[in-house]
HTML snippet that shows the backbone in 3Dmol.js (N, CA, C, O; Angstrom):
<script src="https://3Dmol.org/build/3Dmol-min.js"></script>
<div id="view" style="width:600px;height:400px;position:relative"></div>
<script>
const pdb = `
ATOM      1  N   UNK A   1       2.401  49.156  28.700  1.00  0.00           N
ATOM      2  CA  UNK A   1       0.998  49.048  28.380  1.00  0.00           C
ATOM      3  C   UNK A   1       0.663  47.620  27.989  1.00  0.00           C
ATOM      4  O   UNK A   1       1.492  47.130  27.222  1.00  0.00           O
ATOM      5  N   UNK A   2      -0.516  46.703  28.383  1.00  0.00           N
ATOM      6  CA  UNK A   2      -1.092  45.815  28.064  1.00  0.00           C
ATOM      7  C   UNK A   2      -1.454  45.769  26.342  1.00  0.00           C
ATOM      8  O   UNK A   2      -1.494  46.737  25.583  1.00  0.00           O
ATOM      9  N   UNK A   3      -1.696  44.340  26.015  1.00  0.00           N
ATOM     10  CA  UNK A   3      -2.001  44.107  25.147  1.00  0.00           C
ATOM     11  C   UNK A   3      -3.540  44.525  24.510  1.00  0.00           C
ATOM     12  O   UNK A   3      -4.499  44.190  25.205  1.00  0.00           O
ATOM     13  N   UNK A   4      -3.826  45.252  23.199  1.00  0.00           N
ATOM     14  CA  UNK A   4      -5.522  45.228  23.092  1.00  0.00           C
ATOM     15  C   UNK A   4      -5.609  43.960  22.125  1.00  0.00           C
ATOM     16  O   UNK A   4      -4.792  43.714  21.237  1.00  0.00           O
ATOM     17  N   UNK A   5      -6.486  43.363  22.371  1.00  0.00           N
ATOM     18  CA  UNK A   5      -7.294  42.623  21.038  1.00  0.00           C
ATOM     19  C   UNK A   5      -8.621  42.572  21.114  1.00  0.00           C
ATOM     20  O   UNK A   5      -9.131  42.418  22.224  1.00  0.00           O
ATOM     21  N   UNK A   6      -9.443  42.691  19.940  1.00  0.00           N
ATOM     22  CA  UNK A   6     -10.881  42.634  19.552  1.00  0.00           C
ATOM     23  C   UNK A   6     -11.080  41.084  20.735  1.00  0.00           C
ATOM     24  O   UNK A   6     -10.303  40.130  20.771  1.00  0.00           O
ATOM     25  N   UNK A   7     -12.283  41.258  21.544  1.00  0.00           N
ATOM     26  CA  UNK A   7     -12.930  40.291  22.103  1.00  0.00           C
ATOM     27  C   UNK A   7     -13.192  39.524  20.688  1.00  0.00           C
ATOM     28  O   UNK A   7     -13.488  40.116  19.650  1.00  0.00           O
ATOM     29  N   UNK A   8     -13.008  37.851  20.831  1.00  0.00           N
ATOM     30  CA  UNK A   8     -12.847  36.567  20.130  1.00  0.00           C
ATOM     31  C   UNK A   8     -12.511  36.496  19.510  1.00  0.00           C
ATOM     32  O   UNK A   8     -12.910  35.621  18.741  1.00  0.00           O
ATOM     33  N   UNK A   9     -11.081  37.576  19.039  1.00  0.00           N
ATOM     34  CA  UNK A   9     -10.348  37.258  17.990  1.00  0.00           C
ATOM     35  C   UNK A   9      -9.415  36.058  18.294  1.00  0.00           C
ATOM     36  O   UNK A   9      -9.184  35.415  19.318  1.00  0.00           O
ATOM     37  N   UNK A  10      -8.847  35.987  16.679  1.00  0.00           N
ATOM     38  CA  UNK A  10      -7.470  34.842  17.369  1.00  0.00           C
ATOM     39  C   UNK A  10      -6.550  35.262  16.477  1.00  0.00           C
ATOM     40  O   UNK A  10      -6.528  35.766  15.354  1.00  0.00           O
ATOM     41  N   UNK A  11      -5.479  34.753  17.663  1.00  0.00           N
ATOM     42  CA  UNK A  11      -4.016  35.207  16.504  1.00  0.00           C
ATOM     43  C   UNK A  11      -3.789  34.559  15.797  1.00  0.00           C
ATOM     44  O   UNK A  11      -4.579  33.706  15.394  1.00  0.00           O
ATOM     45  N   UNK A  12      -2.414  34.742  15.301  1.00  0.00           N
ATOM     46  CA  UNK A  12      -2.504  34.026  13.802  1.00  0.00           C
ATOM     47  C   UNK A  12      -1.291  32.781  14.647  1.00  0.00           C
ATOM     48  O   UNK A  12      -0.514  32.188  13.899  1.00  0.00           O
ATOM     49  N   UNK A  13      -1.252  32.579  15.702  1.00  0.00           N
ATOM     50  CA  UNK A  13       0.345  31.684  16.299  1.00  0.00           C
ATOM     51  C   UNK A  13      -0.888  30.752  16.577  1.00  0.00           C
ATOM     52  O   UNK A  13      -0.759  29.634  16.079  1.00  0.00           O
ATOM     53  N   UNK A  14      -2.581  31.068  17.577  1.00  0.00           N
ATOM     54  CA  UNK A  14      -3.868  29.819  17.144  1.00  0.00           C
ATOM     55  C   UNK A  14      -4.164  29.583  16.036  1.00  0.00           C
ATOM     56  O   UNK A  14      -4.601  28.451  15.826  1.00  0.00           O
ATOM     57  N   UNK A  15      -4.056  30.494  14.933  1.00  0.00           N
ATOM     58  CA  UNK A  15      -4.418  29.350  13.588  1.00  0.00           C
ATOM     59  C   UNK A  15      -3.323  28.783  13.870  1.00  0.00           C
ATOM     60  O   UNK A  15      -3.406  27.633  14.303  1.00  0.00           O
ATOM     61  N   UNK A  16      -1.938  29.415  13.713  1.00  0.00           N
ATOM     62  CA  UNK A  16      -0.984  27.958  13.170  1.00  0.00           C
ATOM     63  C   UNK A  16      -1.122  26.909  13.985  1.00  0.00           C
ATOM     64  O   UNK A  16      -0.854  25.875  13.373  1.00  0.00           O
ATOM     65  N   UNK A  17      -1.480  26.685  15.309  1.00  0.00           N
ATOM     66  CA  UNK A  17      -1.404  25.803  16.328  1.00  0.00           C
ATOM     67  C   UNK A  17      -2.668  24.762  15.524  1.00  0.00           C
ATOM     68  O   UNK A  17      -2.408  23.566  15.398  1.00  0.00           O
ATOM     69  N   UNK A  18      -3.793  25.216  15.093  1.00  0.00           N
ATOM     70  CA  UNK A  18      -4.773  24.593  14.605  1.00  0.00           C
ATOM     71  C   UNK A  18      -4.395  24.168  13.537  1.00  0.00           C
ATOM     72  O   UNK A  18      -4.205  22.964  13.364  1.00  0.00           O
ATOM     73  N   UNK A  19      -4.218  25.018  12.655  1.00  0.00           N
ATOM     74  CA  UNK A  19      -3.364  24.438  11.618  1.00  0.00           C
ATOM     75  C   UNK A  19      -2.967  23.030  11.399  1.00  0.00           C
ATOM     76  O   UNK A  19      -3.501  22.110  10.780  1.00  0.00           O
ATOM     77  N   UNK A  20      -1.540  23.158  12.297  1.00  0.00           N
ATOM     78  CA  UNK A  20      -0.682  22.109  12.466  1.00  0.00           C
ATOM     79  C   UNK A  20      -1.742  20.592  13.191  1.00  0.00           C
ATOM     80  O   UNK A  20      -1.760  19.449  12.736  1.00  0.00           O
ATOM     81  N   UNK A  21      -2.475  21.102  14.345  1.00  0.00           N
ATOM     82  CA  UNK A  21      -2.982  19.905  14.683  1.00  0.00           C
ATOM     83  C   UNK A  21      -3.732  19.295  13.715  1.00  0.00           C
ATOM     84  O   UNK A  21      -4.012  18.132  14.007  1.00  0.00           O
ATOM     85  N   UNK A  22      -4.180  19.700  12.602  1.00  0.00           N
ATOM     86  CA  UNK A  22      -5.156  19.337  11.871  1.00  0.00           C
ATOM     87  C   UNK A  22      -4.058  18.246  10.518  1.00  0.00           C
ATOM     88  O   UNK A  22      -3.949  17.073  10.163  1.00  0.00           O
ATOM     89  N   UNK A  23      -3.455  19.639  10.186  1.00  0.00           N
ATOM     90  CA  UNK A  23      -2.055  18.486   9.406  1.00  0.00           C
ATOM     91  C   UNK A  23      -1.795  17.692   9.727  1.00  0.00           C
ATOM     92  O   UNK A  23      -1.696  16.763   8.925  1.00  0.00           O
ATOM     93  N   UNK A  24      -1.464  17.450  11.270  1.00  0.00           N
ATOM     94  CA  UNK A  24      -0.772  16.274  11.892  1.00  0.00           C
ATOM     95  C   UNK A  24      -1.486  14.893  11.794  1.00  0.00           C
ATOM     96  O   UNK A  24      -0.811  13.887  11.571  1.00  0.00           O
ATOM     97  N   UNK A  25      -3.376  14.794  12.018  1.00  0.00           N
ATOM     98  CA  UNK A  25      -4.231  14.004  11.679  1.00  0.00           C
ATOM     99  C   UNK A  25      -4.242  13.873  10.506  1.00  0.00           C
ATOM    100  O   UNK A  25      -3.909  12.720  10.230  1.00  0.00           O
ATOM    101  N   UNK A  26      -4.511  14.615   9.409  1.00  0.00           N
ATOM    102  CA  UNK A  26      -4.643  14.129   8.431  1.00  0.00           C
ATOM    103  C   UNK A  26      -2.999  13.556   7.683  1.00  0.00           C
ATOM    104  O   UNK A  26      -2.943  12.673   6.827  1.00  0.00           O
ATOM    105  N   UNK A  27      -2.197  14.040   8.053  1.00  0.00           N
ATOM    106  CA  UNK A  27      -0.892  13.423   7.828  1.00  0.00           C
ATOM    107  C   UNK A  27      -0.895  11.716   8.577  1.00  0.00           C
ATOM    108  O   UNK A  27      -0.407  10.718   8.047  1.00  0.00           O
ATOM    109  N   UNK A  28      -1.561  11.775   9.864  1.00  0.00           N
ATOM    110  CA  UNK A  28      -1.529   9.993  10.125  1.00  0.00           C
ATOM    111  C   UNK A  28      -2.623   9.363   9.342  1.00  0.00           C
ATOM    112  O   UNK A  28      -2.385   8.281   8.804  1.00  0.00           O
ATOM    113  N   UNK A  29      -3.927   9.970   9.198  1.00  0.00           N
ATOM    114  CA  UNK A  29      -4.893   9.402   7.958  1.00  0.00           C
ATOM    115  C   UNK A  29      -4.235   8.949   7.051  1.00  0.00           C
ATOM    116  O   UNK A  29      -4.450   7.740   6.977  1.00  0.00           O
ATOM    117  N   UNK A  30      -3.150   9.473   5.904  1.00  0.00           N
ATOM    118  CA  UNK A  30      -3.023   9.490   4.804  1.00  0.00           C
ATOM    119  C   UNK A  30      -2.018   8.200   5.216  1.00  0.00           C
ATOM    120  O   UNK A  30      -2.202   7.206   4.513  1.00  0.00           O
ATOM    121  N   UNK A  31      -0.945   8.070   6.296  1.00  0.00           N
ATOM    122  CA  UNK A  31      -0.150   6.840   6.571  1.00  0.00           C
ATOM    123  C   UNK A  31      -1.174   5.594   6.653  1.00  0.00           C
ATOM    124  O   UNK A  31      -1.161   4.578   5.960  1.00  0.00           O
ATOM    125  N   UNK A  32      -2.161   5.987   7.803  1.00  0.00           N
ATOM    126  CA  UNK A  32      -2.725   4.298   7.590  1.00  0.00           C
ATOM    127  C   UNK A  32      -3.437   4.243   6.474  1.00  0.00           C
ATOM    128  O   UNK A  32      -3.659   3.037   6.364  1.00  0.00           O
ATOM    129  N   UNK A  33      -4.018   4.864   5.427  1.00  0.00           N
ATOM    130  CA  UNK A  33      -4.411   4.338   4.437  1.00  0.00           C
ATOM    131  C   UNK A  33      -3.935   4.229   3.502  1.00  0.00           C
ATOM    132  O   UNK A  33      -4.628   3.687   2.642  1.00  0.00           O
ATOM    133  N   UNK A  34      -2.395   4.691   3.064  1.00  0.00           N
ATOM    134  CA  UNK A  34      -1.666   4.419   1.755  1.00  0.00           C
ATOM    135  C   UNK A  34      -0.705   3.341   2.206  1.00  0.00           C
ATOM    136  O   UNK A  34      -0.124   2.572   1.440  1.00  0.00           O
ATOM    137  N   UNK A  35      -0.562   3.364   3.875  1.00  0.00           N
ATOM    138  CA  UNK A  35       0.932   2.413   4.556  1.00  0.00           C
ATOM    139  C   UNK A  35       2.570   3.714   4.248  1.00  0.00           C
ATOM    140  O   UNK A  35       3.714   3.661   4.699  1.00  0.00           O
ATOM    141  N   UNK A  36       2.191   4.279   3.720  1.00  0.00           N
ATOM    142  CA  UNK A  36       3.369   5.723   3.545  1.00  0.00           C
ATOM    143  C   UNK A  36       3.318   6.877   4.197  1.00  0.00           C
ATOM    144  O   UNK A  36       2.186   7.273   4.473  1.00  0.00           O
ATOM    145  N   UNK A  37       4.432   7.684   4.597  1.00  0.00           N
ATOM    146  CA  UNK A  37       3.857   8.973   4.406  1.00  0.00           C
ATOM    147  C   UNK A  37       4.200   9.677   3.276  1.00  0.00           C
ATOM    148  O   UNK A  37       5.180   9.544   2.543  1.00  0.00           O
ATOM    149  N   UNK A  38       3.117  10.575   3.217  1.00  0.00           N
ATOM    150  CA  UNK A  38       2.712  11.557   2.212  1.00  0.00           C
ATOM    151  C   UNK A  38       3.905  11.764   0.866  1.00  0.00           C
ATOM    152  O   UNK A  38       4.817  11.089   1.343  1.00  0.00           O
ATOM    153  N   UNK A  39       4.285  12.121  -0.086  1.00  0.00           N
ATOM    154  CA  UNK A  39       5.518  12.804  -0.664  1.00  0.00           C
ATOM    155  C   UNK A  39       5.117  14.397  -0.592  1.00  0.00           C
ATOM    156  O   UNK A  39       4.103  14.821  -0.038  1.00  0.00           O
ATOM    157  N   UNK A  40       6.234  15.299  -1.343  1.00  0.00           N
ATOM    158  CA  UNK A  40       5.534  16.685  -0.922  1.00  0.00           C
ATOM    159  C   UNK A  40       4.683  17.476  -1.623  1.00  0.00           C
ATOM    160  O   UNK A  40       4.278  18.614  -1.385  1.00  0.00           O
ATOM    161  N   UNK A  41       4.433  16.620  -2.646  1.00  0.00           N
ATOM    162  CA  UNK A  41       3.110  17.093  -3.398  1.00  0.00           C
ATOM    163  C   UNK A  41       2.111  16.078  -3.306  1.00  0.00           C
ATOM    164  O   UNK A  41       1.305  16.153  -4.234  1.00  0.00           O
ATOM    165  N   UNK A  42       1.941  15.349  -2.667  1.00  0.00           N
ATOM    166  CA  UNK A  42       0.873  14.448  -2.395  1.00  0.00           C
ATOM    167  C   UNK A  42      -0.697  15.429  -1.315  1.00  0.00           C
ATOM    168  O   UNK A  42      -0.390  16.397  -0.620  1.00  0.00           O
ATOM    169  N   UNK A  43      -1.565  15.152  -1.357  1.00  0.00           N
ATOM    170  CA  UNK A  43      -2.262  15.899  -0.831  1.00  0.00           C
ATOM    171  C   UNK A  43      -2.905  15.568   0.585  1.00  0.00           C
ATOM    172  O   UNK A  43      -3.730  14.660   0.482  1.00  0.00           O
ATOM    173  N   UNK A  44      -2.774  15.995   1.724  1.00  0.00           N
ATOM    174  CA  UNK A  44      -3.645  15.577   3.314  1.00  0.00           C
ATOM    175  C   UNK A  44      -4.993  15.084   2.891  1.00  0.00           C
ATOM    176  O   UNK A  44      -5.464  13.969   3.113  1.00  0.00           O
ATOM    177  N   UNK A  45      -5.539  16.075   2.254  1.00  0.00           N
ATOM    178  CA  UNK A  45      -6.549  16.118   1.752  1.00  0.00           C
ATOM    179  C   UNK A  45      -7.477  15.166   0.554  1.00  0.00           C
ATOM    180  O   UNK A  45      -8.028  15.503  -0.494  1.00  0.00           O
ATOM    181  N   UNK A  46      -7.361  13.954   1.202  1.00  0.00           N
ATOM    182  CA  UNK A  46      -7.580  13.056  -0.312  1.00  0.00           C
ATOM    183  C   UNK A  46      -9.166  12.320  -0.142  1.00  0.00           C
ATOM    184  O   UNK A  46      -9.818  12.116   0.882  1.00  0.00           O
ATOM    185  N   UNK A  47      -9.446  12.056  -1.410  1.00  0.00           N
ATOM    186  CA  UNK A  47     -10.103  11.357  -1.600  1.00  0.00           C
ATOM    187  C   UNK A  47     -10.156   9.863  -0.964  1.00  0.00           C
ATOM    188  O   UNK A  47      -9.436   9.046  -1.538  1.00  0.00           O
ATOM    189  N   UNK A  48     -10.748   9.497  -0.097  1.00  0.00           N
ATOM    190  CA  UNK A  48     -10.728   8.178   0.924  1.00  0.00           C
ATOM    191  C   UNK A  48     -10.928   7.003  -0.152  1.00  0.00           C
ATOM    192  O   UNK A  48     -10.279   5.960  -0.234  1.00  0.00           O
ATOM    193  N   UNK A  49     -11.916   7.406  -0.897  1.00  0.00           N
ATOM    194  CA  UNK A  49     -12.450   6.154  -1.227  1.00  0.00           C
ATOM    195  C   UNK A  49     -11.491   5.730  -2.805  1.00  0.00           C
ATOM    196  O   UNK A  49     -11.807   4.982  -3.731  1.00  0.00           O
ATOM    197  N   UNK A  50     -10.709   6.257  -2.669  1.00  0.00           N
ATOM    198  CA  UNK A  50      -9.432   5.863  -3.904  1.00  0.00           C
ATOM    199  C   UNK A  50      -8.493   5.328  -3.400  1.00  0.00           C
ATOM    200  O   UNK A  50      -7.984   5.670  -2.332  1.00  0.00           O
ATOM    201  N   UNK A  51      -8.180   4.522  -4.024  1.00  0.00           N
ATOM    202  CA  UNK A  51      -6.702   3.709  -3.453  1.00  0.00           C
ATOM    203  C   UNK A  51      -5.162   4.215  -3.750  1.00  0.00           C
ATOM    204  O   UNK A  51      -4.087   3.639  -3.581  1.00  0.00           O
ATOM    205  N   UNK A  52      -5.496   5.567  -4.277  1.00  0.00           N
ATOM    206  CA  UNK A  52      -3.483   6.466  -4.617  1.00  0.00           C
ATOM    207  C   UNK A  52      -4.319   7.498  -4.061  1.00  0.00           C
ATOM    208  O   UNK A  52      -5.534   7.310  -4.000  1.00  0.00           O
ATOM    209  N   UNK A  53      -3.667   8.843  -3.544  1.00  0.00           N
ATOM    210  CA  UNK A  53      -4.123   9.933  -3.117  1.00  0.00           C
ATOM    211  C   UNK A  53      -4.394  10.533  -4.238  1.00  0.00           C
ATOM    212  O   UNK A  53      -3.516  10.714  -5.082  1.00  0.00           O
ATOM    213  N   UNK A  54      -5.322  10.825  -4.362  1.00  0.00           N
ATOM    214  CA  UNK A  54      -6.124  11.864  -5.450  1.00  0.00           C
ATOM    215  C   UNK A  54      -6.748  13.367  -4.447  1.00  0.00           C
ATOM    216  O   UNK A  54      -7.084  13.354  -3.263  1.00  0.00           O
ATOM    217  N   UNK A  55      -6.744  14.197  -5.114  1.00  0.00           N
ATOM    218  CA  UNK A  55      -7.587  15.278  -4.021  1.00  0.00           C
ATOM    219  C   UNK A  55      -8.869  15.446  -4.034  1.00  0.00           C
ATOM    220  O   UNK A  55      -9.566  15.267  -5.032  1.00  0.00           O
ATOM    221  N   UNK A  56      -9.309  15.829  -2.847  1.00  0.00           N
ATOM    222  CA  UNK A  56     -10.752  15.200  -2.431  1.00  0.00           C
ATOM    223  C   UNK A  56     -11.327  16.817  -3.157  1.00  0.00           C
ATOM    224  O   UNK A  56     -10.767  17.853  -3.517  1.00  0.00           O
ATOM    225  N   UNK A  57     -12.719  16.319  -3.112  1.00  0.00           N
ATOM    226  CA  UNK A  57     -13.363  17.156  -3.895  1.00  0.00           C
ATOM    227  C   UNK A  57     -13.547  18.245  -2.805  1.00  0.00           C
ATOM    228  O   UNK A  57     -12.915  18.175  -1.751  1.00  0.00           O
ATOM    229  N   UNK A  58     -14.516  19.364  -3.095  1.00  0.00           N
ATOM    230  CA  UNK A  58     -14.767  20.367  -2.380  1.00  0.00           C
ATOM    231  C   UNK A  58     -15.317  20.145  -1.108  1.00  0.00           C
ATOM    232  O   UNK A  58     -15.005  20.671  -0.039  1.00  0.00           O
ATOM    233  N   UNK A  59     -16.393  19.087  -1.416  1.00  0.00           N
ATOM    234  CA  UNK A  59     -17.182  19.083  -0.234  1.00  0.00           C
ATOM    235  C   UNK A  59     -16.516  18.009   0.564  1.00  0.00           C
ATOM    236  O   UNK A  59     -16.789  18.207   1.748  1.00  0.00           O
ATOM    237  N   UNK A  60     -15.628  16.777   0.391  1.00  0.00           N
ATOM    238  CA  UNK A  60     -15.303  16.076   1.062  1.00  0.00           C
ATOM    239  C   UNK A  60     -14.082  16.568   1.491  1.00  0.00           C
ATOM    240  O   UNK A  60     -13.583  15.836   2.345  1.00  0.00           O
ATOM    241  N   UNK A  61     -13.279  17.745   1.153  1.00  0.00           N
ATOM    242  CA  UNK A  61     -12.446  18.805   1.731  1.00  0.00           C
ATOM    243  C   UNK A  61     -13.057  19.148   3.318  1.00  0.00           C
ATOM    244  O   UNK A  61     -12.695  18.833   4.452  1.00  0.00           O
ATOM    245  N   UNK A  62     -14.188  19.970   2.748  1.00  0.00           N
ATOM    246  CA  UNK A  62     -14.744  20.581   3.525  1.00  0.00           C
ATOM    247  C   UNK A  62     -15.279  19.607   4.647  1.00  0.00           C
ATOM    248  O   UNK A  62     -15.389  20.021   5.801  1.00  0.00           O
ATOM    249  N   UNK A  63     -15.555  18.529   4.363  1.00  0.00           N
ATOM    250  CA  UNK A  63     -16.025  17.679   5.948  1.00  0.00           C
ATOM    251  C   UNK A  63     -14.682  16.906   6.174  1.00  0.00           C
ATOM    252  O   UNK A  63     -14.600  16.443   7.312  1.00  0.00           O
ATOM    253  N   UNK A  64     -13.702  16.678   5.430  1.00  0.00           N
ATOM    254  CA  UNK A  64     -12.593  16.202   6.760  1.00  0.00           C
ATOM    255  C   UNK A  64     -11.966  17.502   7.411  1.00  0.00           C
ATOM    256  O   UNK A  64     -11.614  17.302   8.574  1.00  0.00           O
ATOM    257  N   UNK A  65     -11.755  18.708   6.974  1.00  0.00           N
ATOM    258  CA  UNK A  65     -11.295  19.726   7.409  1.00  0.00           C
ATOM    259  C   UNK A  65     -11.913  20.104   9.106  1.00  0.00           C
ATOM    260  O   UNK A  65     -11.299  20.474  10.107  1.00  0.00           O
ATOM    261  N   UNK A  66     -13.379  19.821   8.877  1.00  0.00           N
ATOM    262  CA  UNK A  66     -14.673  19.772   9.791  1.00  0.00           C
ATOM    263  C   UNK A  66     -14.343  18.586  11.126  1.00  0.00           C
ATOM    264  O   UNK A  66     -14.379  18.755  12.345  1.00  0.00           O
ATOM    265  N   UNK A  67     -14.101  17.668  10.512  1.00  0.00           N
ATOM    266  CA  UNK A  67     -13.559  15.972  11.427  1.00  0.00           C
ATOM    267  C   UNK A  67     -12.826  16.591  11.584  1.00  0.00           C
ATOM    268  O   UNK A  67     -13.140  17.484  12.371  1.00  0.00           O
ATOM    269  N   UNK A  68     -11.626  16.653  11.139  1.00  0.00           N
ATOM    270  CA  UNK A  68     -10.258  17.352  12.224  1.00  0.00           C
ATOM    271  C   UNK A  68     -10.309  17.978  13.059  1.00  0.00           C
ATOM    272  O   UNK A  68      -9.807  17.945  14.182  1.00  0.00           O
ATOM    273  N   UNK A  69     -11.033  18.712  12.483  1.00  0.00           N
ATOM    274  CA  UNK A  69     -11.060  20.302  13.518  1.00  0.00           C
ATOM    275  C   UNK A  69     -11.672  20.054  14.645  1.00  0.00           C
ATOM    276  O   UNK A  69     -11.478  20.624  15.719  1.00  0.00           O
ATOM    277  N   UNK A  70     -12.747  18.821  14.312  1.00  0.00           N
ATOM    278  CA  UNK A  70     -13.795  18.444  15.534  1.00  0.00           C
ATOM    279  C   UNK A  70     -12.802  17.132  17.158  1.00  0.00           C
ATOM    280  O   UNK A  70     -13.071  16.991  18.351  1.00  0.00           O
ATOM    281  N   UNK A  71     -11.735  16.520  16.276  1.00  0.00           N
ATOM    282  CA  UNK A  71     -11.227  15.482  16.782  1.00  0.00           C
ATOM    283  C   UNK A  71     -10.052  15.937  17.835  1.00  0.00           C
ATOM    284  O   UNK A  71      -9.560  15.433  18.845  1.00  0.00           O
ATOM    285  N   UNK A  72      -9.785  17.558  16.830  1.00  0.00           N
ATOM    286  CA  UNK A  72      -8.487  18.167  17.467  1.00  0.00           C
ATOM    287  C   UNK A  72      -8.855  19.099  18.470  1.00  0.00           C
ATOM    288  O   UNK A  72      -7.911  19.760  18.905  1.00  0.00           O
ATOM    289  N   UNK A  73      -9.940  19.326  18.942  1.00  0.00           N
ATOM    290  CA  UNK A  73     -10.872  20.615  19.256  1.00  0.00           C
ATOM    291  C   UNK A  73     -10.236  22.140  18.588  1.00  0.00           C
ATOM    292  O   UNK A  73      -9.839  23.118  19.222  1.00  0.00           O
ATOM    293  N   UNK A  74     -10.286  21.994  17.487  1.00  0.00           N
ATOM    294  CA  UNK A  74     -10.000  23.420  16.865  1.00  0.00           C
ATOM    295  C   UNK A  74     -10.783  24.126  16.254  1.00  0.00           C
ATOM    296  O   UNK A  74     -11.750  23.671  15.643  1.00  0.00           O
ATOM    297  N   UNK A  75     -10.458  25.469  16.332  1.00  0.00           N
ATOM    298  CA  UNK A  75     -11.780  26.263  15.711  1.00  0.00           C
ATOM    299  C   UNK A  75     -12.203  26.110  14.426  1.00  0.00           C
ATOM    300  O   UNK A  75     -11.512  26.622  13.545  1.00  0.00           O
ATOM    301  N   UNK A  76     -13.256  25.477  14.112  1.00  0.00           N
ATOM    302  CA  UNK A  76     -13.279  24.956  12.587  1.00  0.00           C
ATOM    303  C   UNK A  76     -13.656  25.962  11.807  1.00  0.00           C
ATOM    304  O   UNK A  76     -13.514  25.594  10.641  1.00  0.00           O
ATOM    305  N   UNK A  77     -14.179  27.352  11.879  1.00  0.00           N
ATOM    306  CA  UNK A  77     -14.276  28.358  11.123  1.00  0.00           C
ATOM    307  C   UNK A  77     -13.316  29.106  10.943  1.00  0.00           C
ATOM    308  O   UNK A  77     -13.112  29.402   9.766  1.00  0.00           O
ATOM    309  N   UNK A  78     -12.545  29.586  11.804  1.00  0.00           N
ATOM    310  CA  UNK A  78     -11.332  29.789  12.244  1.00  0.00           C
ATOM    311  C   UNK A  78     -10.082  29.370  10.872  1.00  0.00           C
ATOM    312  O   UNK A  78      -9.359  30.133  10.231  1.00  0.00           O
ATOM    313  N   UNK A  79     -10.238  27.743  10.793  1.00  0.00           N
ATOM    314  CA  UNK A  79      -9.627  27.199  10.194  1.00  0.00           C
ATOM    315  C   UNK A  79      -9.738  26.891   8.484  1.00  0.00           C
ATOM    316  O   UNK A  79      -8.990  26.554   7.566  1.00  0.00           O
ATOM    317  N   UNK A  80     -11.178  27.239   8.702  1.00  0.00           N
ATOM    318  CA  UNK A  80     -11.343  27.421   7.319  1.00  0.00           C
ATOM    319  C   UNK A  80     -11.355  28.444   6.241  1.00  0.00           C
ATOM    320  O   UNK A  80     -11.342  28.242   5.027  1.00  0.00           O
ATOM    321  N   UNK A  81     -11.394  30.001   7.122  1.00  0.00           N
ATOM    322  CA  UNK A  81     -11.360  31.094   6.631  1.00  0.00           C
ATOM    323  C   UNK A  81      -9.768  30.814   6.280  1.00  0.00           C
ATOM    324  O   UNK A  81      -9.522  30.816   5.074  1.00  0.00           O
ATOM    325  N   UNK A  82      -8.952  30.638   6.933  1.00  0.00           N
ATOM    326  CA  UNK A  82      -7.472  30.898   6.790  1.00  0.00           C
ATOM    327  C   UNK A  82      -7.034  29.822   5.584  1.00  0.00           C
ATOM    328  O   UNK A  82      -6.116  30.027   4.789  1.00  0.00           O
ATOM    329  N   UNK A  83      -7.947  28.548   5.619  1.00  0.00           N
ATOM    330  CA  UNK A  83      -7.434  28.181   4.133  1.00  0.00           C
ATOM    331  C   UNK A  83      -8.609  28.865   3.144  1.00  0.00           C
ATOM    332  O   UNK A  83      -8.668  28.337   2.034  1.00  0.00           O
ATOM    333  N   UNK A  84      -8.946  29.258   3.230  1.00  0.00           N
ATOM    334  CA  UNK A  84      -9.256  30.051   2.060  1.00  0.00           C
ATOM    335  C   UNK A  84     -10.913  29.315   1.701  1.00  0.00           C
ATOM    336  O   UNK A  84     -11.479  29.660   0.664  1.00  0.00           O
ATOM    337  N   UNK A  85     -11.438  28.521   2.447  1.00  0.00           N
ATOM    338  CA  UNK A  85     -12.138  27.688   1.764  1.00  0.00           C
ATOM    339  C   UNK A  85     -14.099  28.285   3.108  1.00  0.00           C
ATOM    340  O   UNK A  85     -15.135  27.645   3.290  1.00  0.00           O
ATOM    341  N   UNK A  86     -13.792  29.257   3.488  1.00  0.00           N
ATOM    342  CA  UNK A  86     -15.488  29.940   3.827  1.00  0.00           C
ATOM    343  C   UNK A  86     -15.687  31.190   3.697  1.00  0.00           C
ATOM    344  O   UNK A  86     -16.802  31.664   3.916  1.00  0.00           O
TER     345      UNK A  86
END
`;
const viewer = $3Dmol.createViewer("view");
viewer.addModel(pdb, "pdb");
viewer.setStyle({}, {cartoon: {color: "spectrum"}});
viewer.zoomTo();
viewer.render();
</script>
């Protein structure tokens, strides 16, 4: 028997794929602007306009999450339900 899925769902192997592409940008963001990469509590997610990674506030979360998603073509709702943040 064939597979069923709800018309426009997505699995969870496209979030991780989105996921990851989105990490992967903001993981080279965080290199050219600190000259490092990340440590493992350091955050993707930082505040730009600080010079050490600090974590970005809600809303500037929410629009690089948005840029990524837009740069990587990934589903940006998609991506945001799964972090927890729509």
């Amino acid at each position: 028997m064939g597979k069923r899925s709800r018309h426009g769902a997505r699995r969870s192997s496209d979030i991780g794929a989105a996921v990851l592409k989105i990490a992967r940008l903001r993981y080279r963001l965080f290199h050219e602007k600190f000259g490092r990469d990340p440590g493992p509590d350091e955050p993707l997610f930082f505040d730009s306009s600080k010079g050490e990674p600090i974590v970005a506030s809600a809303d500037e979360m929410w629009r690089q999450v948005f840029d990524a998603a837009a740069a990587t073509r990934t589903d940006f709702l998609s991506v945001m339900k799964f972090l927890g943040l729509a």
